[in-house]
DRENDO-1510 file (C-alpha; in Angstrom, 1 decimal, always signed):
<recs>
REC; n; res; u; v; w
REC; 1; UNK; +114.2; +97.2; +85.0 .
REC; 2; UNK; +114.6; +101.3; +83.8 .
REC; 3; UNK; +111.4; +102.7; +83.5 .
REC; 4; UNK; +111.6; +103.1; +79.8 .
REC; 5; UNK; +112.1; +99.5; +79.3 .
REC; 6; UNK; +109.4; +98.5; +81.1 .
REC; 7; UNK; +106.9; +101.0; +79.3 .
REC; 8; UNK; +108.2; +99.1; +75.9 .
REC; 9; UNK; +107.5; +95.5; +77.6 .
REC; 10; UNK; +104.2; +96.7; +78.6 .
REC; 11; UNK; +103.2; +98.1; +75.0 .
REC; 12; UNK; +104.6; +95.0; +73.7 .
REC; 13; UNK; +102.7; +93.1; +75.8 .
REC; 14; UNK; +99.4; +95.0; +75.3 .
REC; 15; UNK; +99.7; +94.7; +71.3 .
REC; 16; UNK; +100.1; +91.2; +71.5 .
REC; 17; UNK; +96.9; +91.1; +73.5 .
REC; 18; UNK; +98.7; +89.7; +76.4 .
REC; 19; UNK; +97.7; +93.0; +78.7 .
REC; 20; UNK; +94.4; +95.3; +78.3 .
REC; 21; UNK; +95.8; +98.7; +76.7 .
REC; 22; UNK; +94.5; +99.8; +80.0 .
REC; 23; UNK; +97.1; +98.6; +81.9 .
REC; 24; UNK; +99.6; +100.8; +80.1 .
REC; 25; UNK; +97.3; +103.6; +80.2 .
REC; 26; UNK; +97.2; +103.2; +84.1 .
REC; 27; UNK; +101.2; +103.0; +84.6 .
REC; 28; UNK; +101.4; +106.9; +85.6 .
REC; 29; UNK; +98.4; +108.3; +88.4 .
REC; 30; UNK; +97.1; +111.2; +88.7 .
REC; 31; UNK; +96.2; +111.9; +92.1 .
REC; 32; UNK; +93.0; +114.0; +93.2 .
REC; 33; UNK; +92.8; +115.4; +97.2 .
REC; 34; UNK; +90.4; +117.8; +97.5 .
REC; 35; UNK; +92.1; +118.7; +100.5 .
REC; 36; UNK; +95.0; +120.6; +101.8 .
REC; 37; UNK; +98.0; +118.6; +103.2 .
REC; 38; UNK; +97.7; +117.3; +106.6 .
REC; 39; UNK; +94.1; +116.2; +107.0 .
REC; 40; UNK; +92.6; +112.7; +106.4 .
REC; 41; UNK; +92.0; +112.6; +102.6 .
REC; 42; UNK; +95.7; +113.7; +102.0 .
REC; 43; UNK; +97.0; +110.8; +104.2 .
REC; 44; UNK; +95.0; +108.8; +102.8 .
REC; 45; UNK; +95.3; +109.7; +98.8 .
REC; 46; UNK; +99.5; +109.7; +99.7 .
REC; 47; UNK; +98.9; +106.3; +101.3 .
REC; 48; UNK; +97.0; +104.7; +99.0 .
REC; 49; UNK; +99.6; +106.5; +96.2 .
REC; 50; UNK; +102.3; +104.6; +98.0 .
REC; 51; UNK; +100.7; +101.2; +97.6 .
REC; 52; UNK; +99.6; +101.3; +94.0 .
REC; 53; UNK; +103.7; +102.1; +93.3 .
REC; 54; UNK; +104.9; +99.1; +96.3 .
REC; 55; UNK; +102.6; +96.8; +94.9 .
REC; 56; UNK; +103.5; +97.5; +90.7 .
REC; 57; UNK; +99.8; +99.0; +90.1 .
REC; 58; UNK; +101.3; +101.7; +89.2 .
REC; 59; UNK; +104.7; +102.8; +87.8 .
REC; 60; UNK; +104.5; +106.4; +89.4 .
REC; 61; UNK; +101.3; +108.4; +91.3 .
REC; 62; UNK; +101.6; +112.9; +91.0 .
REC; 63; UNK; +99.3; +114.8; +93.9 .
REC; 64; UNK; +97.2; +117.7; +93.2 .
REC; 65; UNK; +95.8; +119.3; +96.6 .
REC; 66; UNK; +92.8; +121.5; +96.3 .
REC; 67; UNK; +91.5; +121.9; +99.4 .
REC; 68; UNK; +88.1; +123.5; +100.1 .
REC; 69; UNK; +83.8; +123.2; +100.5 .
REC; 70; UNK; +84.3; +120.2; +102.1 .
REC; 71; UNK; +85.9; +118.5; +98.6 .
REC; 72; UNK; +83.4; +120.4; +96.3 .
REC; 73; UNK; +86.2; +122.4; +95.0 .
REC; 74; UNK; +88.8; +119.9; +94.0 .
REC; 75; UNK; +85.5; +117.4; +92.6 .
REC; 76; UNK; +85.0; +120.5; +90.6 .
REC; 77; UNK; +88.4; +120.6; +89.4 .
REC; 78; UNK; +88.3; +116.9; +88.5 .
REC; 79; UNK; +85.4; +116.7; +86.8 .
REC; 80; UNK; +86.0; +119.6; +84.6 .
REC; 81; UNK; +89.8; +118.9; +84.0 .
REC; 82; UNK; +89.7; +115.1; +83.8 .
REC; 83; UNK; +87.0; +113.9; +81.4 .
REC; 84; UNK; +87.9; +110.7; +80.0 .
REC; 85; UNK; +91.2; +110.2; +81.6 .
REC; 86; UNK; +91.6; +106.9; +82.9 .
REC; 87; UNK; +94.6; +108.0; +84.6 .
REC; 88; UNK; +93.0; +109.7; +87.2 .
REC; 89; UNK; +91.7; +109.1; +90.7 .
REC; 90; UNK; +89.9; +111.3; +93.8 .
REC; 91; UNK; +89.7; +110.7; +97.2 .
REC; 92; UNK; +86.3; +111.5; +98.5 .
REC; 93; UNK; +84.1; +110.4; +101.3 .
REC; 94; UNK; +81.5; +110.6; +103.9 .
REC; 95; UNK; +82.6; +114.4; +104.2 .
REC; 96; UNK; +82.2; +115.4; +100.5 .
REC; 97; UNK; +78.8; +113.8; +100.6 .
REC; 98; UNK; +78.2; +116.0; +103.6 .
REC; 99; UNK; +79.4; +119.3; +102.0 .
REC; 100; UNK; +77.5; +118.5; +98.8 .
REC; 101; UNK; +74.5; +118.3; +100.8 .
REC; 102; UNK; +75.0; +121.9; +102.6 .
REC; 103; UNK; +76.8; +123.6; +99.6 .
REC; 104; UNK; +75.4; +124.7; +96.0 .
REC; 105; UNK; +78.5; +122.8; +93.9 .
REC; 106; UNK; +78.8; +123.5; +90.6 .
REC; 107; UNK; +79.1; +119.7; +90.0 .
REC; 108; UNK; +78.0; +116.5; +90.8 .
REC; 109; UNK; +79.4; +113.4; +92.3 .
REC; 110; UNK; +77.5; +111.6; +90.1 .
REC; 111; UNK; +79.4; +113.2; +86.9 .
REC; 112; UNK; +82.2; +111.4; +88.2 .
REC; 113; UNK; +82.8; +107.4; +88.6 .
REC; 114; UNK; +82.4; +105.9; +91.3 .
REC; 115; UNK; +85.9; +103.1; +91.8 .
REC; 116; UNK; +85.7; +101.8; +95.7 .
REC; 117; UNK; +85.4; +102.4; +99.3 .
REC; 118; UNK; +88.2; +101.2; +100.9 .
REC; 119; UNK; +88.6; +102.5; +104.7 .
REC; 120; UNK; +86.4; +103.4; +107.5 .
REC; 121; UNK; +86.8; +105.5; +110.7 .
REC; 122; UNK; +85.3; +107.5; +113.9 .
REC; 123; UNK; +86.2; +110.5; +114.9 .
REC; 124; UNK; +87.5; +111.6; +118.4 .
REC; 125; UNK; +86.6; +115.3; +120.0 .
REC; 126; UNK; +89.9; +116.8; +122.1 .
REC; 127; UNK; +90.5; +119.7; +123.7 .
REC; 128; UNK; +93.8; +121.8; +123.4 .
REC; 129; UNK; +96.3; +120.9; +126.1 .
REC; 130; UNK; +95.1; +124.5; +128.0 .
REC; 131; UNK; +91.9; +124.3; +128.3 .
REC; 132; UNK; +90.0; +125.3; +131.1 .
REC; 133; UNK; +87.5; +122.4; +130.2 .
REC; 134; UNK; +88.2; +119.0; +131.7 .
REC; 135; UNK; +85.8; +117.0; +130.2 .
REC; 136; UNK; +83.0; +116.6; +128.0 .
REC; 137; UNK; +80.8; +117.1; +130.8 .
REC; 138; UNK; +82.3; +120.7; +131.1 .
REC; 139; UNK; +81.9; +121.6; +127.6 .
REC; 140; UNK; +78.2; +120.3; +127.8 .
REC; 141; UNK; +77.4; +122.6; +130.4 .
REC; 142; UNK; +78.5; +125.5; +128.9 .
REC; 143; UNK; +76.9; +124.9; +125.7 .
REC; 144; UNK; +73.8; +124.9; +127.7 .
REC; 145; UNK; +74.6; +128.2; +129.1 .
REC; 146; UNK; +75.6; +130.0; +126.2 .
REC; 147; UNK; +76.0; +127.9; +122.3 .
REC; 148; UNK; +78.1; +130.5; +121.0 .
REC; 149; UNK; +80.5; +130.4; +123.9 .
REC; 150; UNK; +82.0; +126.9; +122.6 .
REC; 151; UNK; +83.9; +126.9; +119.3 .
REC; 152; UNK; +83.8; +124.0; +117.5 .
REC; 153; UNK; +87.0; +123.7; +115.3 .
REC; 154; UNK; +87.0; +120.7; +112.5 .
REC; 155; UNK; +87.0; +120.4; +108.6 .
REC; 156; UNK; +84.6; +121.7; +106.0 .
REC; 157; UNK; +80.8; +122.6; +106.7 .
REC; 158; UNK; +79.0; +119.7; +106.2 .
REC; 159; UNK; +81.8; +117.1; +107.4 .
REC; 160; UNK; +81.5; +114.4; +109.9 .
REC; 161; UNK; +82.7; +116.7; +112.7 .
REC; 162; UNK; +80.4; +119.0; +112.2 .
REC; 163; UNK; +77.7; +116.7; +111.4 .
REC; 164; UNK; +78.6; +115.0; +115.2 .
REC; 165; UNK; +78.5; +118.5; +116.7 .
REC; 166; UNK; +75.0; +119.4; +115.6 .
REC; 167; UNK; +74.1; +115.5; +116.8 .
REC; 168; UNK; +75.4; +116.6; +120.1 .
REC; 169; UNK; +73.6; +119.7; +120.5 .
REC; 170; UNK; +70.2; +118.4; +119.8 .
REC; 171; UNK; +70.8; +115.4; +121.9 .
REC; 172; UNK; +71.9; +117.5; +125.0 .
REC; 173; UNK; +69.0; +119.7; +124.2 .
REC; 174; UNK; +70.5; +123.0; +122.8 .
REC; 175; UNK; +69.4; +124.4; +118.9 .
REC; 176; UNK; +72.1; +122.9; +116.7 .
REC; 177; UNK; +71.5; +126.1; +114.4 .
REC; 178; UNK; +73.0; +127.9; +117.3 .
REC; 179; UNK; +76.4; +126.3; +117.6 .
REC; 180; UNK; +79.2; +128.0; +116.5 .
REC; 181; UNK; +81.3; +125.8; +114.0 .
REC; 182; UNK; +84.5; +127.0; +112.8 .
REC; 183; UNK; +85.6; +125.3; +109.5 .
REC; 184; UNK; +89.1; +124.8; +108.2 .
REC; 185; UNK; +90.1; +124.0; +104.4 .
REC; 186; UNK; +92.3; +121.4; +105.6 .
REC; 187; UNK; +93.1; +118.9; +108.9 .
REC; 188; UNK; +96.8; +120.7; +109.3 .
REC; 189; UNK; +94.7; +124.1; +110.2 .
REC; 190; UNK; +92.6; +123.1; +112.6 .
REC; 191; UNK; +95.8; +120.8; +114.3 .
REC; 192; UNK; +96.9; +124.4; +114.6 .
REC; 193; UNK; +93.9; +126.1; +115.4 .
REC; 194; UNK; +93.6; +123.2; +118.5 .
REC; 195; UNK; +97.2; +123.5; +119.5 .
REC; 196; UNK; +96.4; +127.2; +119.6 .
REC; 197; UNK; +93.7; +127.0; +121.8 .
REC; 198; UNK; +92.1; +129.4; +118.9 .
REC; 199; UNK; +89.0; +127.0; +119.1 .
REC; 200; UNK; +87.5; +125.3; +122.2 .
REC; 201; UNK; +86.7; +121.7; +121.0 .
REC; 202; UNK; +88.1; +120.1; +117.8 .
REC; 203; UNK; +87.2; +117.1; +116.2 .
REC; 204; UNK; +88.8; +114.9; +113.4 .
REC; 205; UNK; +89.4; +111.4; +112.3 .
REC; 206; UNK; +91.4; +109.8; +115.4 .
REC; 207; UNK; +94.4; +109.1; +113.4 .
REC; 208; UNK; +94.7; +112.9; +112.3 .
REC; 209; UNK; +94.6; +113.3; +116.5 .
REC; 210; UNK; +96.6; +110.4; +117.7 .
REC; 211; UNK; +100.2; +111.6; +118.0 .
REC; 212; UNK; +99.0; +114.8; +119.8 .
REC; 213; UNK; +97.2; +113.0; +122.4 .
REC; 214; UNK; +99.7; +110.3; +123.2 .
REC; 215; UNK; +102.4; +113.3; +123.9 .
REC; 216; UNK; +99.6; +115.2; +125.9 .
REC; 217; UNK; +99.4; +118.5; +123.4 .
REC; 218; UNK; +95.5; +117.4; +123.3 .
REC; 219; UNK; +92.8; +115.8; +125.8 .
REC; 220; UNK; +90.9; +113.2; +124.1 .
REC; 221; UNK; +87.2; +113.7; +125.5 .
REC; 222; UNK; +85.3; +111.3; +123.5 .
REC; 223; UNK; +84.6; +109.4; +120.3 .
REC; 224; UNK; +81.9; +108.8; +117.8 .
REC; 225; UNK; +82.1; +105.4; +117.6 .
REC; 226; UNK; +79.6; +102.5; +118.6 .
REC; 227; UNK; +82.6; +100.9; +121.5 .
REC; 228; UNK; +85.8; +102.2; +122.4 .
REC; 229; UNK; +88.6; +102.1; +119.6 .
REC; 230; UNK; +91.2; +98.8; +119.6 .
REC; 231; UNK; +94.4; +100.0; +121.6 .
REC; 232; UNK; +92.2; +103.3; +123.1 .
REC; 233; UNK; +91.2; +104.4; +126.5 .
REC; 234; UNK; +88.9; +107.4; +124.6 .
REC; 235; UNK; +85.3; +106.7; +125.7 .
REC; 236; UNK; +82.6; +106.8; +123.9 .
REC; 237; UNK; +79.7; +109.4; +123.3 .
REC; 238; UNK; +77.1; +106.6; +124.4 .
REC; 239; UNK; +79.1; +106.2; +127.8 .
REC; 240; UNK; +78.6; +109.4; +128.8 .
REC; 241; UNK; +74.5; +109.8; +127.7 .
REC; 242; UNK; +74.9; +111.3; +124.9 .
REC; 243; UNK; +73.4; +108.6; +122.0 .
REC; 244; UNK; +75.7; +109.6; +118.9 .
REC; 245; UNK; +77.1; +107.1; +116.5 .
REC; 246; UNK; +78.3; +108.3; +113.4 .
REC; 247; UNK; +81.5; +106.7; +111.0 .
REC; 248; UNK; +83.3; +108.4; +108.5 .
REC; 249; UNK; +84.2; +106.4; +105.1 .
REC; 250; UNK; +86.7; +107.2; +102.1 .
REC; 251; UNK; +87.0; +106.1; +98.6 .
REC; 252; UNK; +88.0; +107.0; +95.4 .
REC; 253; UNK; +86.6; +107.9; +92.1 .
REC; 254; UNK; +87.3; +108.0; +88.7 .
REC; 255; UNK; +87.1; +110.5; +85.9 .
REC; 256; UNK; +84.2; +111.3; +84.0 .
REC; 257; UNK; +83.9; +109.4; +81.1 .
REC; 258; UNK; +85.7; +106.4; +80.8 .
REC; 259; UNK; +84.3; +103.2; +79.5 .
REC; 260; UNK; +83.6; +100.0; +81.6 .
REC; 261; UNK; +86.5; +98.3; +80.7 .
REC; 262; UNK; +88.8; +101.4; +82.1 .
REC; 263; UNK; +86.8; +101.8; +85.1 .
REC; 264; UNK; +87.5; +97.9; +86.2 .
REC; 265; UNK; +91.1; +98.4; +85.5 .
REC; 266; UNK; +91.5; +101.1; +88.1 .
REC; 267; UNK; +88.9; +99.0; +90.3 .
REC; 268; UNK; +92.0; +96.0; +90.1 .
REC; 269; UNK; +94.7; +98.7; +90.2 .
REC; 270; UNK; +93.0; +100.1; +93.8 .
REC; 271; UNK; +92.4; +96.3; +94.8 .
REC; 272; UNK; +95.4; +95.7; +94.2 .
REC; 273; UNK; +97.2; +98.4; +96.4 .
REC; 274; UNK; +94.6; +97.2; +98.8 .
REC; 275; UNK; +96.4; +94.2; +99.1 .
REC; 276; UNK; +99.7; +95.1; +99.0 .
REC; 277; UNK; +102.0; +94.9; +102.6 .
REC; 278; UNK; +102.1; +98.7; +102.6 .
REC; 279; UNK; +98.8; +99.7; +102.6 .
REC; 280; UNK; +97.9; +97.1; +105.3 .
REC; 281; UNK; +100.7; +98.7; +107.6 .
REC; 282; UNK; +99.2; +102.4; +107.0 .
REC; 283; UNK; +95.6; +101.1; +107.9 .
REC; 284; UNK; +97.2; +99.3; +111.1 .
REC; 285; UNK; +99.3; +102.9; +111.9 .
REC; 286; UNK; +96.6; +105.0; +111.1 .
REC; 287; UNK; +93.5; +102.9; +112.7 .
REC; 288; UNK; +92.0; +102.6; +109.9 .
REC; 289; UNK; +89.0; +100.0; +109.6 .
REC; 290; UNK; +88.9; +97.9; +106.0 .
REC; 291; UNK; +85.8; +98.7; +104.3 .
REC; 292; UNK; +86.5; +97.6; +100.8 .
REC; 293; UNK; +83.6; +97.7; +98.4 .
REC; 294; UNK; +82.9; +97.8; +94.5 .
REC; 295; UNK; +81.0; +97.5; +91.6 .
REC; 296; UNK; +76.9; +98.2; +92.0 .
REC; 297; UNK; +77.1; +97.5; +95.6 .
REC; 298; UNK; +79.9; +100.8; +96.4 .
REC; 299; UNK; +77.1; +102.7; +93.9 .
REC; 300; UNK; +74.2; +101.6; +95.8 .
REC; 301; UNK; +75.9; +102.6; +99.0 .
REC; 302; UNK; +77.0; +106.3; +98.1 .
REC; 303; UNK; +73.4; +107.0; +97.3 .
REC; 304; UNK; +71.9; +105.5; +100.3 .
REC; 305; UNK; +74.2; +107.2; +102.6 .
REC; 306; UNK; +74.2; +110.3; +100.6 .
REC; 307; UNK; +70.1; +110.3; +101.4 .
REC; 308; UNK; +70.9; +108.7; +105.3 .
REC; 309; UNK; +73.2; +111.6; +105.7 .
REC; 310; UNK; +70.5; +114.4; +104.2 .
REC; 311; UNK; +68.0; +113.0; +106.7 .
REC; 312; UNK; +70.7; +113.0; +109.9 .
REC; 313; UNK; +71.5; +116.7; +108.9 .
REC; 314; UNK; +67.9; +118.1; +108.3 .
REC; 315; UNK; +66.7; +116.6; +111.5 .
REC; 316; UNK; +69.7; +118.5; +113.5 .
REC; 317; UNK; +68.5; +121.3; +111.9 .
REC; 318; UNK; +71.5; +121.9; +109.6 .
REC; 319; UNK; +70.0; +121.8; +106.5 .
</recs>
């Protein structure tokens, strides 16, 4: 069916009270990464793009990267430029809520609307391929010696990387305010920062990681998560006495705004992608864990973890 035909069905339909109006208002997406390409959120925003189109959510999805603070910059952008478009959708996540915490934003999550959370992840610490460090073990050592001697490459201040970094610092007994963090606006510069060897330890989402250490351009050292990852050989922090555990989530939002009705049409439109066969097969490429929730509950949950994440960070002395 041509795309113009379909629109005229779908108004039909939605006159004769067949279809909510909003499901002609959501045929065309507008797409939120407050991210530049290559990093999690834009894999994730393009994935999630894909499936509201496969599965007929959607008639067509446009991307607008805006990478920068850890999200605060592109949630500024949607906030301001989207009011009352129910249309539009942002990524976001456990990162954003980080950056929020360390950063002065001009906006507020909470301006926004709050859609789902839909995936959970760990992330994984490598080296570069040249590194003169073998092992975690190495790279502990020398942080002992001298903090400011290890660079830590990863996304925004305030993400899950550096959040984990700080962990590790005051659990090996070195000031976290002494480490020296490197931020990047995006998950394609620090892939190139690693691959450099312009930082001495970077750490990301293990799917952003996962082609360079299966061809051996980085050393997987160790990963954030409670047990070793399905399919990995990657051990964890805990197995090598150091007791960090820490999980990064995404989601999405909605615009500022838009009614109740509208906001549980995108809610089905995201569950729906959810469902579909090709968002399955990017969570099972990408290692991603489902972590669908909704409604009051997904609400309730970004404000506890937004105050479980405040705590972690003030008592590693980042905030």
């Amino acid at each position: 069916m041509r795309r113009q035909t379909f629109l005229k069905s779908m108004a039909a339909l939605a006159a004769g009270g067949a279809l909510p109006l909003s499901a002609l208002a959501a045929a065309n997406v507008k797409m939120m990464i407050p991210a530049n390409p290559g990093g999690g959120w834009d894999t994730t925003g393009r994935a999630l793009g894909k499936a509201l189109q496969d599965s007929g959510a959607a008639s067509s999805v446009t991307y607008d990267n805006r990478g920068g603070a850890a999200g605060a910059l592109g949630l500024a952008q949607f906030v301001n430029g989207s009011k009352g478009d129910p249309n539009a959708l942002m990524v976001m996540g456990a990162v954003m809520l980080g950056g929020l915490i360390t950063g002065k934003p001009p906006v507020s999550l909470s301006q926004a609307t709050p859609i789902a959370r839909i995936s959970s992840e760990y992330n994984v610490f490598v080296l570069p391929a040249n590194s003169p460090f073998k092992s975690m073990k190495d790279v502990i050592e020398q942080l002992k010696k001298d903090p400011g001697s290890i660079k830590w490459g990863g996304g925004s201040r305030g993400s899950t990387e550096h959040i984990a970094a700080a962990m590790i610092a005051r659990e090996v007994g070195v000031d976290p305010s002494k480490i020296n963090y490197v931020a990047f606006r995006g998950g394609g510069e620090a892939i190139a920062a690693i691959l450099g060897g312009n930082v001495s330890i970077g750490g990301s989402g293990y799917s952003e990681f996962a082609e360079y250490i299966t061809s051996g351009k980085m050393k997987a050292l160790a990963v954030t998560s409670e047990t070793r990852l399905p399919g990995t050989t990657v051990p964890t922090l805990k197995e090598q006495g150091i007791n960090v555990v820490l999980g990064n989530w995404r989601g999405v939002y909605g615009a500022p705004g838009i009614s109740a009705d509208q906001r549980k049409a995108l809610t089905d439109m995201v569950l729906a992608a959810l469902r579909s066969k090709t968002w399955i097969e990017a969570s099972q490429k990408n290692g991603w864990t489902p972590a669908v929730l909704t409604g009051a509950a997904f609400d309730k949950f970004v404000d506890d973890d937004f105050a479980s994440l405040r705590a972690t960070m003030a008592k590693s002395g980042m905030i």
